[in-house]
N, C-alpha and C positions, 0 to 999 in steps of 0.2 A: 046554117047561120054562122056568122063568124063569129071567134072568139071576143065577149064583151065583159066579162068576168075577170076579178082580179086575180082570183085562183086558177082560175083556166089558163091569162094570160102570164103569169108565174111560173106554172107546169112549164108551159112552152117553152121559156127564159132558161129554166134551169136543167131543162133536157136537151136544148141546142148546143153542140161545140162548135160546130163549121157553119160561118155563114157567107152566101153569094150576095154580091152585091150588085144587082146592077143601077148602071149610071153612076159609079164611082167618080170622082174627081179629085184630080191632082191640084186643085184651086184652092188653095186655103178658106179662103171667103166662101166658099160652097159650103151647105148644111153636110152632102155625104161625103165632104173629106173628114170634118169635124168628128160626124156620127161613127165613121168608121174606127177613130182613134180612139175615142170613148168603148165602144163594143171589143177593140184590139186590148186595151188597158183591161178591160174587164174579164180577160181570157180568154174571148173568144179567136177562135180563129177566122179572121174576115179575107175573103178572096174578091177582089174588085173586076169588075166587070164594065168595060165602056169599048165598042169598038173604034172610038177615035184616038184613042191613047194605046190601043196594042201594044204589047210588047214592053210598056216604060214600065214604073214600077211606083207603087204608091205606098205609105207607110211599110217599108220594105216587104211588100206583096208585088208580083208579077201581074197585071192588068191583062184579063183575056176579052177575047172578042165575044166570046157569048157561053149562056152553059154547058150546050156540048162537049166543051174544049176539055171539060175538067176530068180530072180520072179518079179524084177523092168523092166519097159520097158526102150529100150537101145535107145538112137539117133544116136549114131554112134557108129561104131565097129574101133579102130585102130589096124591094122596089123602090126607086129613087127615079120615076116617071111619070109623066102627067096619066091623070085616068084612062086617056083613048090608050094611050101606048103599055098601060099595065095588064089589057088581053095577051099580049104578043108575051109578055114578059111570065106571065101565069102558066101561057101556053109550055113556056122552054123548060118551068120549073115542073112542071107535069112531066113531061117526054123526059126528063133526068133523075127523074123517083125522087126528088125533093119531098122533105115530111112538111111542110109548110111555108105560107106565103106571107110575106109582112108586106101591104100599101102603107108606104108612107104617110104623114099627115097631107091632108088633102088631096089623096090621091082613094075615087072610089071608084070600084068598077063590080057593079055586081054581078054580073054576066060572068065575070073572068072568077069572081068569088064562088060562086054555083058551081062552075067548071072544074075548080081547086076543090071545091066539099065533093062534088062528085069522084072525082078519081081519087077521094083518101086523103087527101092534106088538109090540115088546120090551116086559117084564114083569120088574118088581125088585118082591119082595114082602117086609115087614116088615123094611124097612131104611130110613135115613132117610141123604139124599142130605147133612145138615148135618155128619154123623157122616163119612160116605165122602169127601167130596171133599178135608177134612185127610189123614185115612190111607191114599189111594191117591196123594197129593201131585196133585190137579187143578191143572194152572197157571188162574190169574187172567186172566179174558175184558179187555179193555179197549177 
């Protein structure tokens, strides 16, 4: 089951340092350049992920093509994909020992959710971490 709990979804929050982003944008107007600035401000470490932007650089983060690339170990993977395409994205955060998956708001895939619970990752789906970490009061990493 995924996490639905506000204590559960806390835990998570406050034991993540490094998070993957995929579907990062360099677009202001986009939710995950926004979301990424907020989670960056909040200490987190954010690694953006889009392979159409390789190589540029987003809130001075290097932008990779996919998770393989990374050599840091990941806490949480956040999805920033529509539902069909957040199997694929589950799948990479599996194969890279990610400890957990965050589906963005409206984004649910319970297939890829079962797949994450089975190999060991915690599972928050159609919630967005920009939202939660004000209203569960997350303290500020430093």
């Amino acid at each position: 089951m995924p996490l639905t709990s506000d204590e559960d979804i806390r835990a998570l929050l406050d034991e993540t340092r490094t998070i993957a982003l995929i579907g990062a944008s360099d677009r202001p107007n986009r939710p995950s350049y926004g979301v990424m600035a907020m989670l960056q401000e909040h200490g987190y470490r954010v690694i953006p992920i889009n392979p159409q932007i390789t190589g540029e650089h987003i809130h001075g983060e290097f932008v990779f093509r996919e998770l393989n690339q990374l050599g840091d170990p990941i806490d949480m993977v956040d999805i920033f994909r529509n539902s069909a395409a957040a199997g694929e994205a589950v799948d990479q955060a599996i194969a890279v020992g990610a400890k957990a998956v965050w589906m963005q708001l409206g984004v649910i895939n319970e297939e890829a959710a079962a797949r994450a619970e089975a190999a060991g990752l915690k599972v928050v789906m159609d919630r967005c971490p920009a939202i939660e970490i004000p209203r569960l009061g997350v303290a500020r990493r430093s």
